[in-house]
N, C-alpha and C positions, 0 to 999 in steps of 0.2 A: 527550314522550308516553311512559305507561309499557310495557311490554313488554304487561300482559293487557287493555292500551285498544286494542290494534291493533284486535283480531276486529273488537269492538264498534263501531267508530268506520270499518269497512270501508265501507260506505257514501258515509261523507264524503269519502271518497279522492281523487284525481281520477284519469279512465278510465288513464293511461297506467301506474300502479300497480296495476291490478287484474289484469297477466298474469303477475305475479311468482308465485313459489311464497310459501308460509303464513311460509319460515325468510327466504325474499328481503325479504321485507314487513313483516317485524318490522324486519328492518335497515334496510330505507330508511324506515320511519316513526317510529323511534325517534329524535328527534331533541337532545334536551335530556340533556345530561350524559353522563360518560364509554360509549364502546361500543366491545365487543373482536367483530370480526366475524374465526372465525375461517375460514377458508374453504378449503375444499380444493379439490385440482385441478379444472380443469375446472368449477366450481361457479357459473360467474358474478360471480364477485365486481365485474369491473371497472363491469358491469350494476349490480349495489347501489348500488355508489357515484355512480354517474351518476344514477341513478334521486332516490336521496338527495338528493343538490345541486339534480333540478330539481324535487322535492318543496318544498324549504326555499324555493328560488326563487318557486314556485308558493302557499309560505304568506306571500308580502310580504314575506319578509327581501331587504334589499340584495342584490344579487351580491358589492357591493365588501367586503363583511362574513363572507362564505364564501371560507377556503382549503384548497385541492387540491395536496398536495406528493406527486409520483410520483417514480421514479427513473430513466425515459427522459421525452424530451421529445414523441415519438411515443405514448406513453399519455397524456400531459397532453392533446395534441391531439386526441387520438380521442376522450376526456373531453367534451371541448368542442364537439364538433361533434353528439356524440348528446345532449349539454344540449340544442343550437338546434335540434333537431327536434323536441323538445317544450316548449322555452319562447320561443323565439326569438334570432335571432345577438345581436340589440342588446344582450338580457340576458346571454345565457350570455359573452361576449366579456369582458365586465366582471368575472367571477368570475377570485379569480386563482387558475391553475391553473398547474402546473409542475414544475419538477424542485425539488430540494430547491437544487442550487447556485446556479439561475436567480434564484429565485425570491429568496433571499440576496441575492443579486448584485445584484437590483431594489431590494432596501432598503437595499443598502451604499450605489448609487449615488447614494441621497437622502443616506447620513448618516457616510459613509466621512470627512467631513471631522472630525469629533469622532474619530476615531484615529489625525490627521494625514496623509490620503489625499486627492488629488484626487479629483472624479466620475468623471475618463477614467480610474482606473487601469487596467492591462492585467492580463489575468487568465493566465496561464501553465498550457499544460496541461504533461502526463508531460515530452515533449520538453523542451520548454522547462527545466522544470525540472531535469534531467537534466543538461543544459546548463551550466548555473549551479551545480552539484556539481559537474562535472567541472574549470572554471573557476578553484572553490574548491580543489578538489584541489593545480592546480597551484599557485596562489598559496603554498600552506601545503606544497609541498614532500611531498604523500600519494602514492605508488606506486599507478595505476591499476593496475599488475598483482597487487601484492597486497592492497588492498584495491578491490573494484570498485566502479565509481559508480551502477552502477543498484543494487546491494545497500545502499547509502548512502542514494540516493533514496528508497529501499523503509524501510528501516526511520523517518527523516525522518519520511515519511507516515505510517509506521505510530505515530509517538509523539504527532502532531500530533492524530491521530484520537482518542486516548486523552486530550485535552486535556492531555499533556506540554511544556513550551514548553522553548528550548534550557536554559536554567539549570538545572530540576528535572533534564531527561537525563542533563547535565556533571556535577550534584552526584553520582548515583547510576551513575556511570559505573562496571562491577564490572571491566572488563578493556581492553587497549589496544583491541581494536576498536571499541570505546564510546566512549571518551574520542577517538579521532580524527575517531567520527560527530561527537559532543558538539563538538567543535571546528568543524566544514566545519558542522552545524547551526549554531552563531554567528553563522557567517559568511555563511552564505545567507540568513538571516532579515537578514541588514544590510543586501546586496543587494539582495532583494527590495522595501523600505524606500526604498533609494536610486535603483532604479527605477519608483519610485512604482505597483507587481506585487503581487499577489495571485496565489498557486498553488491549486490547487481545494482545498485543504485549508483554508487562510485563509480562501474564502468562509462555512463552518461555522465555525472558531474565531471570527474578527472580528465574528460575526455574537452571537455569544454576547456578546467582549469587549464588544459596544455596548450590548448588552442589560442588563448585568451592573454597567457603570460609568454607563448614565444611566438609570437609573429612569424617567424622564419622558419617553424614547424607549419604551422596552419597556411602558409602560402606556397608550400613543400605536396600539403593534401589538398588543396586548391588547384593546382597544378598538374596534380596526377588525377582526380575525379573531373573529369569537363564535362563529364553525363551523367547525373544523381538520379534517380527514381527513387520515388518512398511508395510502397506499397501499403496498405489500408492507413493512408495518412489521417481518417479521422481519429487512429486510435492514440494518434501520439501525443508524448503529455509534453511539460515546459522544456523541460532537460533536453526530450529529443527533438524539439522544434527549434530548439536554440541551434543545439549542436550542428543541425540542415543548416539553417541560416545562413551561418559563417562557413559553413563549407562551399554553399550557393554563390556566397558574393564575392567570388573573384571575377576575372576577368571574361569568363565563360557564360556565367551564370545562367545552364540547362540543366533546369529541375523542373523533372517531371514527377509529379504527386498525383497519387489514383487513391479514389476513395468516394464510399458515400455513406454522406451523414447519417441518414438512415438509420444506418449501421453502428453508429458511434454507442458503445454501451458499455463502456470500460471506465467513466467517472471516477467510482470507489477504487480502483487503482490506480486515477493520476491523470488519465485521458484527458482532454481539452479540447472540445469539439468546437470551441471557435478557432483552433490552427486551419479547419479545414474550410469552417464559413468566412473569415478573413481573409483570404491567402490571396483574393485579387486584390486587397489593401496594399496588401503586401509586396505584392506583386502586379502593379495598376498595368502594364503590357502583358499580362500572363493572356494565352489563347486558351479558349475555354472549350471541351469538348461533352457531350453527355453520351452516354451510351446508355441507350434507354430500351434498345430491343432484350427482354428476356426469353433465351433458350432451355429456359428448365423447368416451369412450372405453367396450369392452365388459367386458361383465362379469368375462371372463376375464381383459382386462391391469388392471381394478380391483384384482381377487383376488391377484392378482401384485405388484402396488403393496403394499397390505395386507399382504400375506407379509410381505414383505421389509423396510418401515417398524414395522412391529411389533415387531423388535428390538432397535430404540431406548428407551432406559428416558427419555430428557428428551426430552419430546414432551407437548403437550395431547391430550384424549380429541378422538378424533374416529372415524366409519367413512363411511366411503364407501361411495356405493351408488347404483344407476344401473334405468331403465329400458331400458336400450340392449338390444339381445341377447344371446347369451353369449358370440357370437363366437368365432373359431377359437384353436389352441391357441397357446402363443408357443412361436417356432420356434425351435430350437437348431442352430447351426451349427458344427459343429467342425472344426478344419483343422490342416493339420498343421505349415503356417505362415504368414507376412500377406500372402505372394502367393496362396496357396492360397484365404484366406478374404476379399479381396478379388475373388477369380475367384468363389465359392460367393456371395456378395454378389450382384454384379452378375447371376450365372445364375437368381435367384430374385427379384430385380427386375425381368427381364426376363421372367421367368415371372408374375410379376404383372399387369407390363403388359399380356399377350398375355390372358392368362386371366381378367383382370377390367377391362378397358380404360382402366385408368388412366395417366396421363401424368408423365413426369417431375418434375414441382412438386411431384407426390403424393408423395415420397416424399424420407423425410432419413436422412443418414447419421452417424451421432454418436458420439464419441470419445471417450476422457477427454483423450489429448492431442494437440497438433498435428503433432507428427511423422507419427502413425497414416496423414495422409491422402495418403501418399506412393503408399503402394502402393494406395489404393482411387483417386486419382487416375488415376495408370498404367491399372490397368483398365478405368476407365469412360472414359478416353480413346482406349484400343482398340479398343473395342466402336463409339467413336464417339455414345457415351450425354453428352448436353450436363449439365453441371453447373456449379454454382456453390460458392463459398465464401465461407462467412457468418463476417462477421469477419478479413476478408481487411484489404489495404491500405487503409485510409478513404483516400476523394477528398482531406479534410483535412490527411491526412499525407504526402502526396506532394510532393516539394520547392520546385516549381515554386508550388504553393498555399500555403504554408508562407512561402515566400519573398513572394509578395504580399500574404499578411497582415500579415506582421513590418512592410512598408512603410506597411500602414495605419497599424497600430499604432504606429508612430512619427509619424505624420502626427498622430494624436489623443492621444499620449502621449510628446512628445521625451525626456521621461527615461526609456524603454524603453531601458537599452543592449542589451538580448541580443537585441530588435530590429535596433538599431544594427549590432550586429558580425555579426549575421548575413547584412545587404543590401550592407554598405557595398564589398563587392568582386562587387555581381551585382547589375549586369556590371561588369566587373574594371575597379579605377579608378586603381591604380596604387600602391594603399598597402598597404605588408606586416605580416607581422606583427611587427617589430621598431618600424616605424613606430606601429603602433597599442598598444602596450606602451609606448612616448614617453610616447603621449597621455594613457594606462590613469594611469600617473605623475603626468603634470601635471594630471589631472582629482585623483586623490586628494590629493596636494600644496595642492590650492587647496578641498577638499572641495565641487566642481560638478559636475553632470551628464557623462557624457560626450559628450554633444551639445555642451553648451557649451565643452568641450575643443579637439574637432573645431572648431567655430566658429573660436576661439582658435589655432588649430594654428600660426600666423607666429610666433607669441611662442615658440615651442617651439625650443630652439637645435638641440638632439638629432637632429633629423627632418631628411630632404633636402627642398627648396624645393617639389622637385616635390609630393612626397607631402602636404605642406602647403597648397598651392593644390589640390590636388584634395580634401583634405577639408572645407578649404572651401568649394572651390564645389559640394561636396554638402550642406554645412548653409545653403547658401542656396539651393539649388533646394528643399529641404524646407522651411526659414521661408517662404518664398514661398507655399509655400499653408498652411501654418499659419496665415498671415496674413489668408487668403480663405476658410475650411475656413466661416464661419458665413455666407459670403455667397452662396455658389450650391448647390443642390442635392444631394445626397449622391452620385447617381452622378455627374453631372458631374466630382464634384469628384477621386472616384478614378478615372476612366475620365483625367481631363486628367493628374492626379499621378502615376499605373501607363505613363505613355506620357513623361512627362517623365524619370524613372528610367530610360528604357533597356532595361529588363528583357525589357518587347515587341519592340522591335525588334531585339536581342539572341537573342531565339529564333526570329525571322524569317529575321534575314540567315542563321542557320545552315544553315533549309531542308533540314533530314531530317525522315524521320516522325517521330521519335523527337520533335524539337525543337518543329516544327508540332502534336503531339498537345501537348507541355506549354503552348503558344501558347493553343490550346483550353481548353486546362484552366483559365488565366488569364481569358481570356475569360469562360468559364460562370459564373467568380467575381464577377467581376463582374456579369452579366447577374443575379445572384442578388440584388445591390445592389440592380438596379433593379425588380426586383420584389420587395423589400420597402418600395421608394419606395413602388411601386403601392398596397403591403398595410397598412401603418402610416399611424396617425393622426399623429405626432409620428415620422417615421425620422429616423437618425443614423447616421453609420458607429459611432459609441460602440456604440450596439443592436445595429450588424449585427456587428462584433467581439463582443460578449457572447454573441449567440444560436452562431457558430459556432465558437466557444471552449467550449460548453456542449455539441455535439455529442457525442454518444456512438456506439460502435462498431455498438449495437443500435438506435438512430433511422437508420443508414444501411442497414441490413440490410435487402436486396429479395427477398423469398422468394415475389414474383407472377409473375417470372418464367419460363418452362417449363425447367426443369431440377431435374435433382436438387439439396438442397440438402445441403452437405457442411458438418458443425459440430463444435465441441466441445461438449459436455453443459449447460456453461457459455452459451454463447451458445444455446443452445436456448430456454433460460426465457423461458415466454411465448408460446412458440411454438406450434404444432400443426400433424401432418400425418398422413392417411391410413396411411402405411404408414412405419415406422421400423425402423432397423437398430439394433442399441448394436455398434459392434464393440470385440472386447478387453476380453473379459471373463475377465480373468486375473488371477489373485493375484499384485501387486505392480504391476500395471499399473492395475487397478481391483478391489477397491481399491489408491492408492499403496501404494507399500512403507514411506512412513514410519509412515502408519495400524496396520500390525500388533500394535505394543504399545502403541497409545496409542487410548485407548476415545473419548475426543472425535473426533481426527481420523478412526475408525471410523465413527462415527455421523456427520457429517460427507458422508464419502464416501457413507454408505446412503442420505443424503436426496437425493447430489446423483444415485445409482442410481435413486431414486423420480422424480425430477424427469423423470428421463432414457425413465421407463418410463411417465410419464403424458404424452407428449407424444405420444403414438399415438392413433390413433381407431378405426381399425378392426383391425390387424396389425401386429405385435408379433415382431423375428427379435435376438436374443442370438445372435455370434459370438465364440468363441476358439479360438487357434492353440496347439499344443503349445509353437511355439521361434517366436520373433520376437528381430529386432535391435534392442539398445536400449545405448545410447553408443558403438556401434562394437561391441557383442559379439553371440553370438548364444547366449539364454538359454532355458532350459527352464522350463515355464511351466505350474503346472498352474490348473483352471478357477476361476475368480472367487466367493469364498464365499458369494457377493451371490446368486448363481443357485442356489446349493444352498439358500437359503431361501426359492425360490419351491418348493410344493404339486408331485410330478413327476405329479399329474393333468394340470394345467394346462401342460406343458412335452410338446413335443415333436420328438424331432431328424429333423430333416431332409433331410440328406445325409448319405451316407457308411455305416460299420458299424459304426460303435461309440458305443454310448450312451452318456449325459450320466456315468451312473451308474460305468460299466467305467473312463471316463476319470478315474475319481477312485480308481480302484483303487493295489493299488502297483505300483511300477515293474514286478513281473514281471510278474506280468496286464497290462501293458502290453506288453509287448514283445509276448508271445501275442497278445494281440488284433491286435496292427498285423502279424505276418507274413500276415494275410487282404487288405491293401492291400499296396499299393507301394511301400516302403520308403524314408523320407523322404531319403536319399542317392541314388536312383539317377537323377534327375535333373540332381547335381550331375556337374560333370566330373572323370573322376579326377586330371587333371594336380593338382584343387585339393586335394589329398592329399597330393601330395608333400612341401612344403614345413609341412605342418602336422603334424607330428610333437607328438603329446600325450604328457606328461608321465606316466613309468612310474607306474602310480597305486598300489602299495607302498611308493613315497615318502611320498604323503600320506597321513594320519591325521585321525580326528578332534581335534581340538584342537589343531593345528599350525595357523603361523602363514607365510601366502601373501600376494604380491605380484599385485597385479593392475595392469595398464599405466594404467585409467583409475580404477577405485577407492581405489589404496591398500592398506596391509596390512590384514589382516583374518584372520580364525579360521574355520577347517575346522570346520563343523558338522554335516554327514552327506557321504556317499560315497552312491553306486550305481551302478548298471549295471557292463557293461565294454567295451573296443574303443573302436569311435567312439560307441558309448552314454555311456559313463561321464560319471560327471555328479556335480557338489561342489555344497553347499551352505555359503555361503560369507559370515560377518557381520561388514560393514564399518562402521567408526561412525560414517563420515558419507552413505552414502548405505543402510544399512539391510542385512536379508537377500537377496541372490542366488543365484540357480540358473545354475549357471553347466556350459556342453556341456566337457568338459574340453581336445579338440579344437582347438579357440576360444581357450578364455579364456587359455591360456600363461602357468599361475599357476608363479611363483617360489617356492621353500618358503626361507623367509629366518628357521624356529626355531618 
């Protein structure tokens, strides 16, 4: 339907379309051929898309024939559940809706065999894979200490996403750190292969590879998806814009993509925020729609958003604009450091509550980084203000859970070794690691599983008898229900195998809290089995291994709770609460300090400040601290450039004497203004003086070359102050410009 049929064809609608606004209704009744929804905060978007799906539902298209690719699996759900309120569960059930991995992972399962994969492969998160780098390291003789394995990992992922496979890396390897990733990549793709694994990167490449090498697959999911949605399509990186692509261009080719740029803040994991500035390129007949009305925030924190994304030059047109009120002004917090602005934090949280009767839940507290939440924990601890942490330890990742899965996952995939080596001594079974390096041998030597090594272990001359017979008789208490795994029911079958293992009775006989709470924890994991017996038409542990391997940090995120909710900026997306903090909003802390010269990761940081700033509804507080600790130093900081582009109508400070404006004065206007407070030393103790003898500052110069204990040498770029003021401005090449208390920092002049 074309874009000027809507009006006219209003009528024909059905009722559940007629409460959308005029820019909502064009989006959900456009249904034929490319559409760029582009949607701003707050705007409804997840509405459109729902709307959309039970429109198409409601025009006699299949369910099985419409797909919904999100990127938590908590938005897929909620998708799904406000479909069967207007078309019903039977239908909406059937649509397939999900994450982008899942959803892969559902078509690998049918056709993983055409890339020489079994249906059970196991799918490897972060951990895991980390694991199996680190592994590789040692095999090939790499120095964990100077080159590290999660930076190994990280770049891995990062080339994978880029559709780089190990060869093209090896070939273009410009330096030794390259060429030794380019190596340890070899070798974990061979692993991975040999434990018949997928890592969450593989479910996007493989999924392409399958697409790409059988046509007759790929025009099979052509043919069954004739309606795509991509939900926050800024976030998607190379892999998943390919994989849309080729699913888009058959003969159908309705894809609809919701997203705004804005929003785009996922870079350092792969994102590719020109899929979403492109896409009319792409797509030169795409209909374009914008939904610019925001229902969640006032006019004032709109105008403030608007400020500040406004000086972004790669951005789509877009303005925002609301009926909401105008609401109060956004509050400015200044402090003089992060115990300081953790205390002014909580005394105007608390002045909230009392003054406008709001509760805990109402209100979040948001960072750029995780350290930040040390000192706003402390305080809200004191006060005895109940909070939470979003994006804390997932249930997933704790060891005891980790450890129960690995057992599944070998129960439905014996050539899992990093399963294997991870269970095979919990509870300790008497085999070490010289023993299991035997095996690692005679497994490679004969090129077989390492299960089947273990199985094998008598043959093994190397190994003592003991450690022999006990890894056998662990590869035969596991064959044993390998054996039965299709004959009794799925919880049964891990409820019978998790109690044969030992592992329960193991955290039983120990009988601390500590041990009894991972006991539980085991427990719940499973109890989780058995209510997806309940929920699935066809359960499998294969399914319940997929769906919780596909968990994300942000599907575990419980913000229903009555507390405060304490996050990074990051984990916020999506989010929304009454009354918001941003703390540290300080130049080099936000934005980074690597952003200053480089105008991408600028804009970058503005969007992830907009993100940050549209997650408010009613109030809106921006706090920074003059000096905050950060690697062990304590640095001078002045306010965040991000806040000097909101309107100083719309800004208003809060505590304290000195305003937004004085504190961007220069240092001596600082010092004048502060002798009206209390003098950021006299709370400290003097004994802490003694020993901290700062460097005669007639040594240093600008353009001299200083030692810092955690930086490295680096270059004097300005001076000021003096006494315990003095203060360097200090550019290191690998971590950027700092402001450094001279005091503190114990710089070395080394020429």
């Amino acid at each position: 339907m074309k874009l000027q049929l809507v009006k006219q064809q209003a009528d024909e609608l059905p009722e559940f379309l007629k409460g959308l606004n005029p820019e909502q209704l064009k989006a959900a009744a456009t249904t034929e051929g490319p559409l760029l929804i582009i949607a701003g905060a707050g705007s409804g978007k997840t509405r459109v898309v729902t709307f959309r799906i039970a429109y198409l539902l409601d025009k006699g298209i299949a369910p099985y024939n419409i797909l919904a690719l999100t990127f938590t699996n908590k938005a897929a759900h909620e998708m799904k559940e406000r479909i069967a309120t207007m078309v019903g569960d039977s239908t909406s059930s059937k649509v397939w809706a999900g994450t982008f991995h899942s959803i892969f992972a559902r078509i690998l399962r049918s056709e993983a065999e055409h890339l020489g994969y079994t249906p059970s492969f196991s799918i490897y998160d972060s951990d895991d894979s980390l694991s199996i780098v680190r592994a590789v390291m040692n095999t090939l003789g790499v120095s964990q200490q100077q080159v590290p394995p999660q930076g190994v990992r990280s770049r891995i992922s990062s080339a994978k996403n880029q559709m780089i496979g190990w060869q093209r890396y090896a070939a273009e390897a410009g330096n030794i750190l390259e060429k030794q990733t380019g190596q340890i990549y070899e070798e974990y793709e061979k692993r991975l292969r040999l434990n018949n694994a997928m890592d969450f990167d593989d479910l996007l490449i493989n999924i392409i590879n399958v697409f790409r090498n059988f046509p007759e697959i790929l025009k099979k999911y052509q043919d069954r998806f004739r309606y795509i949605h991509v939900d926050e399509y800024q976030d998607t990186n190379r892999a998943q814009y390919m994989a849309i692509k080729m699913l888009a261009a058959g003969q159908h080719g309705n894809l609809c993509v919701v997203g705004d740029d804005a929003q785009s803040i996922y870079k350092w994991r792969g994102a590719d925020i020109r899929n979403i500035l492109d896409f009319q390129n792409d797509y030169p007949n795409a209909a374009v729609v914008r939904l610019e009305q925001n229902y969640r925030s006032t006019k004032t924190i709109l105008s403030a958003a608007d400020d500040v994304i406004g000086n972004n030059r790669k951005q789509l047109a877009k303005k925002l604009w609301t009926d909401n009120p105008q609401g109060a002004k956004i509050g400015i917090l200044p402090a003089r450091d992060d115990r300081e602005e953790a205390d002014m934090i909580l005394k105007t949280l608390k002045t909230e509550m009392n003054e406008n009767f709001l509760a805990p839940k109402d209100f979040a507290i948001l960072y750029r980084t995780n350290a930040q939440s040390q000192a706003l924990e402390d305080s809200l601890r004191r006060a005895a203000v109940p909070y939470t942490i979003v994006g804390g330890v997932s249930f997933y990742k704790r060891k005891e859970v980790k450890d129960t899965v690995a057992y599944l996952r070998l129960l439905v995939n014996p050539n899992d070794s990093e399963s294997l080596l991870r269970v095979i001594n919990e509870p300790p079974r008497g085999i070490g690691a010289t023993s299991i390096q035997h095996i690692r041998t005679f497994a490679d030597e004969r090129n077989i599983s390492l299960f089947e090594a273990f199985a094998h272990a008598n043959e093994i001359t190397t190994i003592q008898k003991r450690a022999a017979v006990a890894a056998q008789t662990f590869t035969q208490m596991v064959q044993k229900f390998i054996d039965i795994k299709t004959d009794i029911p799925p919880t049964e079958l891990a409820v019978s195998f998790m109690e044969a293992t030992g592992l329960l009775r193991m955290l039983k006989d120990e009988n601390t809290e500590e041990s009894l709470d991972r006991w539980n924890n085991v427990q719940r994991l499973l109890s989780n089995i058995a209510e997806m017996t309940a929920r699935e038409e066809n359960p499998s542990l294969e399914a319940f291994l997929q769906q919780i391997a596909l968990v994300s940090d942000t599907d575990e995120a419980d913000t229903t709770k009555n507390r405060v909710a304490l996050m990074t900026m990051h984990a916020a997306k999506g989010l929304e609460f009454p009354v918001v903090f941003i703390a540290g909003m300080e130049q080099g802390l936000f934005p980074m300090g690597r952003a200053e010269n480089n105008a991408e990761e600028t804009e970058e940081e503005r969007r992830l400040f907009y993100v940050g700033i549209t997650r408010a509804r009613q109030k809106l507080y921006l706090s920074h601290a003059e000096r905050r600790f950060r690697f062990g130093e304590l640095v001078f900081s002045q306010p965040s450039r991000f806040v000097g582009e909101i309107r100083q109508e719309l800004l208003e400070v809060k505590v304290g004497t000195m305003s937004f404006q004085q504190r961007q004065a220069p240092p001596k206007q600082q010092v004048e203004v502060k002798s009206v407070r209390q003098p950021f030393f006299d709370d400290i103790p003097k004994d802490d003086f003694i020993s901290q003898v700062p460097p005669k500052q007639q040594k240093l110069r600008v353009g001299i070359k200083v030692k810092h204990a955690q930086f490295g040498v680096g270059t004097v770029q300005g001076l000021s102050g003096e006494g315990l003021k003095a203060q360097a401005v200090v550019y290191f090449p690998t971590f950027g410009k700092k402001h450094l208390m001279l005091e503190y920092a114990k710089l070395q002049v080394v020429g």
